[in-house]
PDB file of N, CA, C and O in Angstrom:
ATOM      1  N   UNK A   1       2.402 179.434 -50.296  1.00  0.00           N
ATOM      2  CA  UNK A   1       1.170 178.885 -49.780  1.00  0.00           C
ATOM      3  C   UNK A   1       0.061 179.145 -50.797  1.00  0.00           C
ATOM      4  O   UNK A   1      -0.200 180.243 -51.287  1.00  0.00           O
ATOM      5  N   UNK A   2      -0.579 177.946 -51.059  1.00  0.00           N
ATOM      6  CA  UNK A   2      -1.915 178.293 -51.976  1.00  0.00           C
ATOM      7  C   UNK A   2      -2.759 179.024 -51.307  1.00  0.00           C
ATOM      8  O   UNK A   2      -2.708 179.272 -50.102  1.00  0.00           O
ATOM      9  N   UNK A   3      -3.840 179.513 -52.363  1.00  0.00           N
ATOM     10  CA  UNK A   3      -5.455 179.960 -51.705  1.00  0.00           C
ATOM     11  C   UNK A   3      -6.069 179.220 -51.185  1.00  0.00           C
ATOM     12  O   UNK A   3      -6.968 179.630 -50.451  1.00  0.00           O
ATOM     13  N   UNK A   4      -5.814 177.628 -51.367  1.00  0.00           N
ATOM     14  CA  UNK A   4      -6.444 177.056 -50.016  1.00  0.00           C
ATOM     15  C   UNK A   4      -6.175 177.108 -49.179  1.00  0.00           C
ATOM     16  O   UNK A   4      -6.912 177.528 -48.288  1.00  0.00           O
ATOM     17  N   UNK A   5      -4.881 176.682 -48.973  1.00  0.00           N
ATOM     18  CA  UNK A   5      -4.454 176.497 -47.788  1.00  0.00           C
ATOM     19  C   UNK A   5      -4.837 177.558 -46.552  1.00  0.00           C
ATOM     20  O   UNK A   5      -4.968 177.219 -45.376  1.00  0.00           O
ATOM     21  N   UNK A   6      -5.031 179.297 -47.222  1.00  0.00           N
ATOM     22  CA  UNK A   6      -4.614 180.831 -46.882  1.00  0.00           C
ATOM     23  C   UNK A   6      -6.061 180.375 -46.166  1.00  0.00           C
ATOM     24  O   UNK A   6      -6.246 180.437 -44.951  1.00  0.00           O
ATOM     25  N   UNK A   7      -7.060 179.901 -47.145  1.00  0.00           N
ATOM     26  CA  UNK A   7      -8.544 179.412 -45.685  1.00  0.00           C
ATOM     27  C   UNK A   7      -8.777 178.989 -44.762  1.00  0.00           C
ATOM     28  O   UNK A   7      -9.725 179.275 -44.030  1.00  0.00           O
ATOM     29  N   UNK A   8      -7.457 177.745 -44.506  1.00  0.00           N
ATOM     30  CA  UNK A   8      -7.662 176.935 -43.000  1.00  0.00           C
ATOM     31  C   UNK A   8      -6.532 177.419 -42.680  1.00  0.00           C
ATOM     32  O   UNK A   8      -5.861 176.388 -42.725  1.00  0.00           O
ATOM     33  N   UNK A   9      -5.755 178.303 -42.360  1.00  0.00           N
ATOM     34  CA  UNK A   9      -4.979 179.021 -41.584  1.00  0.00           C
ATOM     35  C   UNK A   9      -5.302 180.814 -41.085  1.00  0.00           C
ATOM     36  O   UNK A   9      -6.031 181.705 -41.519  1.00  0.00           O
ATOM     37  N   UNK A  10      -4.196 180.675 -39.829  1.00  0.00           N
ATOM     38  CA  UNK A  10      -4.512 182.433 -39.486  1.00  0.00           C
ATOM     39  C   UNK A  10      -3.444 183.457 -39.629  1.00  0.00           C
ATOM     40  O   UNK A  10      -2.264 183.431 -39.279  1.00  0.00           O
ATOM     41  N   UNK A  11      -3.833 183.959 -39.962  1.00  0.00           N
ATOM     42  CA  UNK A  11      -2.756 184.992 -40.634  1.00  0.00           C
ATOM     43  C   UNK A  11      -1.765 184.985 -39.621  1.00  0.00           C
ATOM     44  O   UNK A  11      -0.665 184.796 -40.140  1.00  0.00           O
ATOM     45  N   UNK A  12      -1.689 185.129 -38.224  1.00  0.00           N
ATOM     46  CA  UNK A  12      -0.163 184.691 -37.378  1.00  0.00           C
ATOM     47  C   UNK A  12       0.155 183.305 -37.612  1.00  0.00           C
ATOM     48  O   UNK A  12       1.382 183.217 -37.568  1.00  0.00           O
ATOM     49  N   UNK A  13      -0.361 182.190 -37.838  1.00  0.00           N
ATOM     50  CA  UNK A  13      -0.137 180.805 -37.981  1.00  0.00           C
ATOM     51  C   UNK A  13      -0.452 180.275 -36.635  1.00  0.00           C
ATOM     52  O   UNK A  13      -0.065 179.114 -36.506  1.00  0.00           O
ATOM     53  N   UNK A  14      -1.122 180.846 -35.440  1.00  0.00           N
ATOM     54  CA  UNK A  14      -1.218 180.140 -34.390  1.00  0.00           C
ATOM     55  C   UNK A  14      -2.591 180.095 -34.368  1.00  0.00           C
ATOM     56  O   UNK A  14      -3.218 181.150 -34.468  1.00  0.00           O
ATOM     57  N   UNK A  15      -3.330 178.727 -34.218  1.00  0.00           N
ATOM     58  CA  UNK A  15      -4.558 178.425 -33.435  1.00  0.00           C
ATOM     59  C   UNK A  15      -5.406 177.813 -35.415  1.00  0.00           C
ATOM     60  O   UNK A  15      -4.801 177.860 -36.486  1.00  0.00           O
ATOM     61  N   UNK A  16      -7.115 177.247 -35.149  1.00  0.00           N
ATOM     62  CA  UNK A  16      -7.355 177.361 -36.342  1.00  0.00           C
ATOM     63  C   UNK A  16      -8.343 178.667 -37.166  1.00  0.00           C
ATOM     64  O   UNK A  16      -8.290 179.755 -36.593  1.00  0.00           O
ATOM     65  N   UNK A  17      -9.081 178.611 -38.254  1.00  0.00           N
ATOM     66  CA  UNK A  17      -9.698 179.248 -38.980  1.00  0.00           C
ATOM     67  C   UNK A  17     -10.977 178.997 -38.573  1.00  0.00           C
ATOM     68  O   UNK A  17     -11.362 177.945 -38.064  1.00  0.00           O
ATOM     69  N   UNK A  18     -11.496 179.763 -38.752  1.00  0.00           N
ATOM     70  CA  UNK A  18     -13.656 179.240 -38.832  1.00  0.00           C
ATOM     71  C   UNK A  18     -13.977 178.483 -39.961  1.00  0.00           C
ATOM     72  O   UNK A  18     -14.995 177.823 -40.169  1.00  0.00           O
ATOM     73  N   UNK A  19     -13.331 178.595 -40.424  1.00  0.00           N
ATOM     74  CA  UNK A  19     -13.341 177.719 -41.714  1.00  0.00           C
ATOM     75  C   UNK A  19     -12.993 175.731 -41.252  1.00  0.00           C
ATOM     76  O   UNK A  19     -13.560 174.640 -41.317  1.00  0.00           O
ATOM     77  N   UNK A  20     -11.734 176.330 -40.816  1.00  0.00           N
ATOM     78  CA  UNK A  20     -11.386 174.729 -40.286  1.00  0.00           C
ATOM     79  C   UNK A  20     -11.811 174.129 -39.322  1.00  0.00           C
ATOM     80  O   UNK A  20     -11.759 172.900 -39.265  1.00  0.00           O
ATOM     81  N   UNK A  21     -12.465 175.090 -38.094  1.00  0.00           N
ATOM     82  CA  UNK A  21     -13.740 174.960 -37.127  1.00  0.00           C
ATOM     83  C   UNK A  21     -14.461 174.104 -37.665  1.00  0.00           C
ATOM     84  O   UNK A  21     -14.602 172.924 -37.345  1.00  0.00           O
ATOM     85  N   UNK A  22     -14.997 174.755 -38.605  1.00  0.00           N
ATOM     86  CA  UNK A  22     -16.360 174.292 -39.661  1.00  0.00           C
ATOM     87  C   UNK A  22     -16.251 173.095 -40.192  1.00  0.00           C
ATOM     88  O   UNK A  22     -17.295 172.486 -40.425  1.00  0.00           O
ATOM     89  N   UNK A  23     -15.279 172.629 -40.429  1.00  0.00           N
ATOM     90  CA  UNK A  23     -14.250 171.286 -41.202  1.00  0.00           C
ATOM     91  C   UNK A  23     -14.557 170.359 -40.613  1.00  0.00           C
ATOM     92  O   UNK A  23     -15.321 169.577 -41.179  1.00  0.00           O
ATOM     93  N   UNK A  24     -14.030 170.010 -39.037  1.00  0.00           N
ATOM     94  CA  UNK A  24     -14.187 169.584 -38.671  1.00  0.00           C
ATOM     95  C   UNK A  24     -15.289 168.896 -37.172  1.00  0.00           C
ATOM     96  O   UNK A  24     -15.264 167.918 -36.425  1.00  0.00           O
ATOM     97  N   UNK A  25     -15.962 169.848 -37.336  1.00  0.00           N
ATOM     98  CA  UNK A  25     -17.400 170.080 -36.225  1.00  0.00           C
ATOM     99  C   UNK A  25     -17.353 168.675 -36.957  1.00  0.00           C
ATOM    100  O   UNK A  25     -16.259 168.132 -36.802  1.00  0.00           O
ATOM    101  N   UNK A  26     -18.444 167.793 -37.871  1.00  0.00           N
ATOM    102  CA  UNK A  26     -18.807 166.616 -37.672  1.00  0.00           C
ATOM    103  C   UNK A  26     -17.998 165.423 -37.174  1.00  0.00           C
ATOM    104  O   UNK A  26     -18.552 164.451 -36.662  1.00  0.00           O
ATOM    105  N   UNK A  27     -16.770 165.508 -37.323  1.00  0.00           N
ATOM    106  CA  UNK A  27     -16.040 164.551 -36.725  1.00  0.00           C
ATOM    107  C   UNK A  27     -15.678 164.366 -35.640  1.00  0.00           C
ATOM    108  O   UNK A  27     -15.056 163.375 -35.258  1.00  0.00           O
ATOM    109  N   UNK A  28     -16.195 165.787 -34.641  1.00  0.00           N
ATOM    110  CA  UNK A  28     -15.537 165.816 -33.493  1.00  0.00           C
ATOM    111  C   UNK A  28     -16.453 164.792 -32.337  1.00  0.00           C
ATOM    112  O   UNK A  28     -15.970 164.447 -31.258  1.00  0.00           O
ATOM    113  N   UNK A  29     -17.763 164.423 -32.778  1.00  0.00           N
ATOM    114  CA  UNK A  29     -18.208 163.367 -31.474  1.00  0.00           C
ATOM    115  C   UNK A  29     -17.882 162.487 -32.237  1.00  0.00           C
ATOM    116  O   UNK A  29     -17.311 161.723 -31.458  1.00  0.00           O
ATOM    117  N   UNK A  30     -17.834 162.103 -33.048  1.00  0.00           N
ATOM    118  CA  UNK A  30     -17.094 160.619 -33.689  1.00  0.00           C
ATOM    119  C   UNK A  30     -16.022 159.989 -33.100  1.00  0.00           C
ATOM    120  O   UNK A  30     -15.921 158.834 -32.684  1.00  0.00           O
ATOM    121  N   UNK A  31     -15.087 161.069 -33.122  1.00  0.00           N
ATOM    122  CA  UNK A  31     -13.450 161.210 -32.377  1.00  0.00           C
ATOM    123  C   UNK A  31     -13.386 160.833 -30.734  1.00  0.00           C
ATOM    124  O   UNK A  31     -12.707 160.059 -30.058  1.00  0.00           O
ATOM    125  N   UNK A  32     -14.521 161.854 -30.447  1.00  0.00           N
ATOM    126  CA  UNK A  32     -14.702 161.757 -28.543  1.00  0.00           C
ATOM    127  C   UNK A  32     -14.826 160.109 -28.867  1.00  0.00           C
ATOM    128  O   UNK A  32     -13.894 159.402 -28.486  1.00  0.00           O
ATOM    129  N   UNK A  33     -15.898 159.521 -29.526  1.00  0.00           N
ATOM    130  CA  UNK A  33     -16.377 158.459 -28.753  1.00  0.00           C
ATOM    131  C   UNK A  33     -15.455 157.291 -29.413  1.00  0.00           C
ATOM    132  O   UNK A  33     -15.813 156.203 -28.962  1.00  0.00           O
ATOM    133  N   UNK A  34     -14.545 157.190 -30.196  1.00  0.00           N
ATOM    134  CA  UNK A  34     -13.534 156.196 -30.370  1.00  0.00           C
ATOM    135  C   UNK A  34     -12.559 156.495 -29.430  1.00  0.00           C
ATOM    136  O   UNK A  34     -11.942 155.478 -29.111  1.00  0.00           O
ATOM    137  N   UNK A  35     -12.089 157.748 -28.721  1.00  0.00           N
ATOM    138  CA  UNK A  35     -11.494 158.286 -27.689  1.00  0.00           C
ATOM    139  C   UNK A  35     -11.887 157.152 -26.563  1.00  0.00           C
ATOM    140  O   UNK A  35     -11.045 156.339 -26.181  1.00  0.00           O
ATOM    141  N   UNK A  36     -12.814 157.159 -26.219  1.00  0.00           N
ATOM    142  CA  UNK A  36     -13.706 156.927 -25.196  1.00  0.00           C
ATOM    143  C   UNK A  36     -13.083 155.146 -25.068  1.00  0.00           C
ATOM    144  O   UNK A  36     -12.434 154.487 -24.256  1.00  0.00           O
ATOM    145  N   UNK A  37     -13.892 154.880 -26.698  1.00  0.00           N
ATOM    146  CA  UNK A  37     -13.711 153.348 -26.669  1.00  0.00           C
ATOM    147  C   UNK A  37     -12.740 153.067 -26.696  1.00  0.00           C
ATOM    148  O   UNK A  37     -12.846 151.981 -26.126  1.00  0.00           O
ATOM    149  N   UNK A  38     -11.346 153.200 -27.007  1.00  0.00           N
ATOM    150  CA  UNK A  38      -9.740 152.806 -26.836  1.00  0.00           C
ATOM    151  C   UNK A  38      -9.439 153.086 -25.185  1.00  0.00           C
ATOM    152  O   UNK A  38      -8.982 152.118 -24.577  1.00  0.00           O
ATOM    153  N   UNK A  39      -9.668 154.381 -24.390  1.00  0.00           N
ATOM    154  CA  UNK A  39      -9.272 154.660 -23.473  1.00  0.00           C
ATOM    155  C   UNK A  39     -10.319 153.240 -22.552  1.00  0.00           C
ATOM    156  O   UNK A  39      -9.487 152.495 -22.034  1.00  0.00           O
ATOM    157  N   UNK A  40     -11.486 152.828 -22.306  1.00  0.00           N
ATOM    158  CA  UNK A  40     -12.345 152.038 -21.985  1.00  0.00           C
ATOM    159  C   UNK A  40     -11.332 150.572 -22.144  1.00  0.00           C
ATOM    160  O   UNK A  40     -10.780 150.011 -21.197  1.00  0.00           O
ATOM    161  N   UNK A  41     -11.272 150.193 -23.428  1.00  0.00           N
ATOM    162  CA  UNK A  41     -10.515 149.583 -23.791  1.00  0.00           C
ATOM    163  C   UNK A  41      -9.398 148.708 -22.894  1.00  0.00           C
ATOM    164  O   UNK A  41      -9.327 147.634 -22.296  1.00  0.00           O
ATOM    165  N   UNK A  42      -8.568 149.891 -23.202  1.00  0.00           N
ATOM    166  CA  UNK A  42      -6.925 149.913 -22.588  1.00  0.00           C
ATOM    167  C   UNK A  42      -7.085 149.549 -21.082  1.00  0.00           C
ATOM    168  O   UNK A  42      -6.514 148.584 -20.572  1.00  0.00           O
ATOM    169  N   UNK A  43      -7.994 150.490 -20.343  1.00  0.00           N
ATOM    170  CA  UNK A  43      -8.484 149.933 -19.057  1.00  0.00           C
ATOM    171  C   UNK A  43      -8.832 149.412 -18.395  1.00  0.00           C
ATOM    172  O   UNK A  43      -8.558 149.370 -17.196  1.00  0.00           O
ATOM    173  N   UNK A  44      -9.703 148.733 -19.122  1.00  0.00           N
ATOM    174  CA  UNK A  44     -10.063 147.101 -19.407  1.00  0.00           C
ATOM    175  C   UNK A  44      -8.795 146.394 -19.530  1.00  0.00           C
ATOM    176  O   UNK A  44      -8.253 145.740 -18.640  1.00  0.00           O
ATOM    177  N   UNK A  45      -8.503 146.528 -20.351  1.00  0.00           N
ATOM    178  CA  UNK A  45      -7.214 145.432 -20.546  1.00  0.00           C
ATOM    179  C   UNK A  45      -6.476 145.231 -19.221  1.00  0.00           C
ATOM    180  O   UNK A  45      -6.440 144.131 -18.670  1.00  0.00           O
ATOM    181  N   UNK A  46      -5.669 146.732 -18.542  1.00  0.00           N
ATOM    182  CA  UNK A  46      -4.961 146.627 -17.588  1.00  0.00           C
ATOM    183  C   UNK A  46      -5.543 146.539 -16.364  1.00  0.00           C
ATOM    184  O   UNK A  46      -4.772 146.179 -15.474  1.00  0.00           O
ATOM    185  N   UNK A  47      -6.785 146.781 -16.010  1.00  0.00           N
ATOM    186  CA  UNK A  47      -7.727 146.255 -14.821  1.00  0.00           C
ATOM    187  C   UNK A  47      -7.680 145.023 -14.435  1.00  0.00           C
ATOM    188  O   UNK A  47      -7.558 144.555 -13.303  1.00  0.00           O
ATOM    189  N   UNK A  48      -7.837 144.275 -15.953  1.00  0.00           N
ATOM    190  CA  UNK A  48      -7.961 142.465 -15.808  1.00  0.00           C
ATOM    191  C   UNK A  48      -6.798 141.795 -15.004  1.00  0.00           C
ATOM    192  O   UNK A  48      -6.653 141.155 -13.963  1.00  0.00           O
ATOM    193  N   UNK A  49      -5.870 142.396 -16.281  1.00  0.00           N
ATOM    194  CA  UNK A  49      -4.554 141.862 -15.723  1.00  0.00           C
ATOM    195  C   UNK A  49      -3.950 142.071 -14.813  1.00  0.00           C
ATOM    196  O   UNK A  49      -2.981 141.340 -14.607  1.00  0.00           O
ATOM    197  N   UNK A  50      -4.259 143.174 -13.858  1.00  0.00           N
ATOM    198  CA  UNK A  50      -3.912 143.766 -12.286  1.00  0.00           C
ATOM    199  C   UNK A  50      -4.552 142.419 -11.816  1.00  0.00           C
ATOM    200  O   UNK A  50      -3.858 141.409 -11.699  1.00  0.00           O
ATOM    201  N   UNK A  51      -5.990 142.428 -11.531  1.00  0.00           N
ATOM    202  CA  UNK A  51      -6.358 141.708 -11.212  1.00  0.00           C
ATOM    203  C   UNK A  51      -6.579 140.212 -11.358  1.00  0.00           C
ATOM    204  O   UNK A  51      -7.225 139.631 -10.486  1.00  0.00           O
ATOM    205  N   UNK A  52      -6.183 139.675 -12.196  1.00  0.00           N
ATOM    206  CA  UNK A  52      -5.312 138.360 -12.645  1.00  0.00           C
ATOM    207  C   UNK A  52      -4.239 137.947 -11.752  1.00  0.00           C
ATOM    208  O   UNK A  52      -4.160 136.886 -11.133  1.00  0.00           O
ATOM    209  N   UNK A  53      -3.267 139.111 -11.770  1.00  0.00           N
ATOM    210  CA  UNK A  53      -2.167 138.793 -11.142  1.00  0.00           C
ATOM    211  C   UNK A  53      -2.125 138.726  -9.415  1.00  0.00           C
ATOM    212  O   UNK A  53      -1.319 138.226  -8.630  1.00  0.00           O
ATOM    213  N   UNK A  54      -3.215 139.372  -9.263  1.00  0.00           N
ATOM    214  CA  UNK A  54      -2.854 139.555  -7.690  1.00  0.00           C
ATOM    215  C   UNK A  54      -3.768 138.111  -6.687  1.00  0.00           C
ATOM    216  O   UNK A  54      -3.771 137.963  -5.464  1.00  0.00           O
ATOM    217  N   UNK A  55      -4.421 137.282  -7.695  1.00  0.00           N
ATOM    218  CA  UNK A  55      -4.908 136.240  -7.676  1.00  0.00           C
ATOM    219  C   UNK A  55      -3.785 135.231  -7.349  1.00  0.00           C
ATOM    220  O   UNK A  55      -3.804 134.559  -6.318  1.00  0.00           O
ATOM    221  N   UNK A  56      -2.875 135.164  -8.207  1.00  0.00           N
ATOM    222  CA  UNK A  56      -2.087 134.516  -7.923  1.00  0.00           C
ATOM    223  C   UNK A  56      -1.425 134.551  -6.666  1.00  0.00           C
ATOM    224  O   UNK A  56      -1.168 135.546  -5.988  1.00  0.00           O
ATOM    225  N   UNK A  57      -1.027 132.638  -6.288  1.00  0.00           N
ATOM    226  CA  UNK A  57      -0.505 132.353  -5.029  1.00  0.00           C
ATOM    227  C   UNK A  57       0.523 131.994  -5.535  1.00  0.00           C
ATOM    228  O   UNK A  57       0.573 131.323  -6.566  1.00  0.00           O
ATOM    229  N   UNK A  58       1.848 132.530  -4.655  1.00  0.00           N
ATOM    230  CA  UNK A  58       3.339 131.943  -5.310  1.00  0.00           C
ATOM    231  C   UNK A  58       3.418 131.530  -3.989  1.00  0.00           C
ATOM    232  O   UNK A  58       4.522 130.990  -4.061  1.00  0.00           O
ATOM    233  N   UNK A  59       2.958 131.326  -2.441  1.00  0.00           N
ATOM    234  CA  UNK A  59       3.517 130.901  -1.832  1.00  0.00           C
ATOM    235  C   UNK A  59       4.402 129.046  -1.692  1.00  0.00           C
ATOM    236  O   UNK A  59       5.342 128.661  -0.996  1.00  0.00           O
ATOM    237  N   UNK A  60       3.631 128.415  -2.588  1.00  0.00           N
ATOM    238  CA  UNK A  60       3.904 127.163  -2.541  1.00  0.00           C
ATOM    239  C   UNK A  60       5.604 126.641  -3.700  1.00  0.00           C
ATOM    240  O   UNK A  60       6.228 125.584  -3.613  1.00  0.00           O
ATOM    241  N   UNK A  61       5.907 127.881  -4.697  1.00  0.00           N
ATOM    242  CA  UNK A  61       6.821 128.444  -5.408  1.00  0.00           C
ATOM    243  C   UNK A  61       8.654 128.468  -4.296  1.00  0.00           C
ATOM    244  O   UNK A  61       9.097 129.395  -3.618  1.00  0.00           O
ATOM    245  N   UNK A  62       9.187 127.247  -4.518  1.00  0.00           N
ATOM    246  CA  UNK A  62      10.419 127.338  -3.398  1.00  0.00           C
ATOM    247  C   UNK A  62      11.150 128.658  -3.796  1.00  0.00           C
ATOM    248  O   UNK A  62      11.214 128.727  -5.024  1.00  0.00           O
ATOM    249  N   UNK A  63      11.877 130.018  -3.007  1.00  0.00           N
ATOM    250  CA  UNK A  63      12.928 130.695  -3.337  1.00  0.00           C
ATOM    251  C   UNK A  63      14.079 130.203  -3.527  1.00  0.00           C
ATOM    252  O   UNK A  63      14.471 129.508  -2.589  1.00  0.00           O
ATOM    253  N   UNK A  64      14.810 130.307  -4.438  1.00  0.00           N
ATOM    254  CA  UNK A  64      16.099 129.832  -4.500  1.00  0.00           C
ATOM    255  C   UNK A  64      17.235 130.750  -3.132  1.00  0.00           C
ATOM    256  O   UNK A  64      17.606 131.907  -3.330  1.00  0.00           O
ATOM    257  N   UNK A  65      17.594 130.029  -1.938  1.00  0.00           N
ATOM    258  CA  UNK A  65      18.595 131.113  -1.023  1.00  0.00           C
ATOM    259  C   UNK A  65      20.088 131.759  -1.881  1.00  0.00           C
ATOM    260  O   UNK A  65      20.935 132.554  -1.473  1.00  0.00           O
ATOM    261  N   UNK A  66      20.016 131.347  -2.636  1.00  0.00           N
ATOM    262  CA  UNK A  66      21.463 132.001  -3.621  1.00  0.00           C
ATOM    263  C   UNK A  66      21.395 131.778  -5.098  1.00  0.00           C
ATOM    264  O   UNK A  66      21.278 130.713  -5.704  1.00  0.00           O
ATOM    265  N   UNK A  67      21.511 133.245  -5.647  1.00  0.00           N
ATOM    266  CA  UNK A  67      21.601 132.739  -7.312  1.00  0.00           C
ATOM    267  C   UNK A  67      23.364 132.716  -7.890  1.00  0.00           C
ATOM    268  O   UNK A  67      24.275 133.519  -7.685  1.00  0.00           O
ATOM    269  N   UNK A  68      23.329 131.656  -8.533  1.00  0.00           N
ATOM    270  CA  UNK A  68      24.941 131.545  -8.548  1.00  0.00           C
ATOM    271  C   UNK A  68      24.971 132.977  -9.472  1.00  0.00           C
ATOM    272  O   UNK A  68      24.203 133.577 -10.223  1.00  0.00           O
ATOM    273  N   UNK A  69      26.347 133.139  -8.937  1.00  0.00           N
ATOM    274  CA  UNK A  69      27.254 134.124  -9.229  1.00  0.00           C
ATOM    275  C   UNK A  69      26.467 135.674  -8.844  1.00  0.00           C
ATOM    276  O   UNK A  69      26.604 136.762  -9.404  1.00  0.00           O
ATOM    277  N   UNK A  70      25.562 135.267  -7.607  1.00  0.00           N
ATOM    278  CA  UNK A  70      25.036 137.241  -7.327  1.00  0.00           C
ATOM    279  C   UNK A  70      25.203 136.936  -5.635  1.00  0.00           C
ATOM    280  O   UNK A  70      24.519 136.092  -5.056  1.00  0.00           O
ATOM    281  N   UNK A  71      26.086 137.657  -5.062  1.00  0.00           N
ATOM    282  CA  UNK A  71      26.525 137.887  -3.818  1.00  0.00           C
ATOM    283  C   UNK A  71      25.954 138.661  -3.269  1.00  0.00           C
ATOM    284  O   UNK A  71      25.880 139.778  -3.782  1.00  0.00           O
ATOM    285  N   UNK A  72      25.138 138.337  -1.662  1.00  0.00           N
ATOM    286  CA  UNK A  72      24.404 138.448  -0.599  1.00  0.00           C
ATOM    287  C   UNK A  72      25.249 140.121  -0.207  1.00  0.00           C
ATOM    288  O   UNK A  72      26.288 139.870   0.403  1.00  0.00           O
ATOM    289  N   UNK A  73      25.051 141.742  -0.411  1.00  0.00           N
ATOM    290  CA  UNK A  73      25.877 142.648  -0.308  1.00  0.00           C
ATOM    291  C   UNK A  73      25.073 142.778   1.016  1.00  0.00           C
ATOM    292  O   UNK A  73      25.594 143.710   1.628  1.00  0.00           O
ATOM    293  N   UNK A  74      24.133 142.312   1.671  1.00  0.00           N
ATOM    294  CA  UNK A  74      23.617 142.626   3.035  1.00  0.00           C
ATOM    295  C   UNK A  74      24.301 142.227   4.019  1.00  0.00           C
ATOM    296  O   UNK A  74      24.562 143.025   4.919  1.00  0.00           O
ATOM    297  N   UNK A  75      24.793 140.760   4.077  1.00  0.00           N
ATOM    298  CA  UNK A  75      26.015 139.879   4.804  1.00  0.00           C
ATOM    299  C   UNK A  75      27.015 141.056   4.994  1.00  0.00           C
ATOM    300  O   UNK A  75      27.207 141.317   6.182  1.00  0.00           O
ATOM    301  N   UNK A  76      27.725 141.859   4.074  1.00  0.00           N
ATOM    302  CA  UNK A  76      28.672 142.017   4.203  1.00  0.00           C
ATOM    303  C   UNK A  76      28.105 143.452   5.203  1.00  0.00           C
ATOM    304  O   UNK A  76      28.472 143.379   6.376  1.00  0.00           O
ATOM    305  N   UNK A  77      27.619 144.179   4.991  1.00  0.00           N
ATOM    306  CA  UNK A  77      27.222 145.500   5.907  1.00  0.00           C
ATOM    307  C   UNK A  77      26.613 144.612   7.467  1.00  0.00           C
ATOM    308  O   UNK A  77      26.482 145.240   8.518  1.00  0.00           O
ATOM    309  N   UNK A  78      26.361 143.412   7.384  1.00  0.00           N
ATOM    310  CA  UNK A  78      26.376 143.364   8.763  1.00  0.00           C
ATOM    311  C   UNK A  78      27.707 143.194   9.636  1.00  0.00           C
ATOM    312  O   UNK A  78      28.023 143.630  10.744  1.00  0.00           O
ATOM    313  N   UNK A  79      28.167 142.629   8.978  1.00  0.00           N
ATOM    314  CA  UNK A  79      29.569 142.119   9.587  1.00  0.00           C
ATOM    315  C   UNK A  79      30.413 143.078  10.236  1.00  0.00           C
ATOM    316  O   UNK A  79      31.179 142.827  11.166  1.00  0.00           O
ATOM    317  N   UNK A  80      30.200 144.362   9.609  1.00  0.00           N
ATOM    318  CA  UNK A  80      31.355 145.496   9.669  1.00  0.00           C
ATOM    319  C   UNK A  80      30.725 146.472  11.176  1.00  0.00           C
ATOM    320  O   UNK A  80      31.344 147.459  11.574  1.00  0.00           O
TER     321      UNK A  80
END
């Protein structure tokens, strides 16, 4: 390990340095608030489309009563 490196680490290797504290303090509301805007984002996205979908009317949409080759396994538990 270099002498740099020996600055942004802790002598057990768990957690960071004051040093690397220090590093990164300006970036950290930068970070929150692109955080913010992706999570905003994403939520947006899947809000819409919840709500897009539940707009939709399929009642006028015919069901098919049988798809070839997939057998009705309810028929058969009544029968018995």
């Amino acid at each position: 390990m270099t002498s740099r490196e020996k600055l942004y680490t802790q002598k057990k290797g768990y957690g960071f340095s004051p040093a690397l504290e220090r590093t990164r303090q300006p970036f950290r509301m930068r970070n929150l608030l692109t955080l913010g805007a992706l999570l905003g984002f994403t939520g947006g996205v899947y809000a819409y489309s919840m709500l897009a979908v539940k707009q939709d009317d399929f009642s006028d949409v015919p069901l098919p009563s049988t798809l070839p080759g997939v057998q009705d396994v309810t028929r058969e538990h009544k029968d018995k």
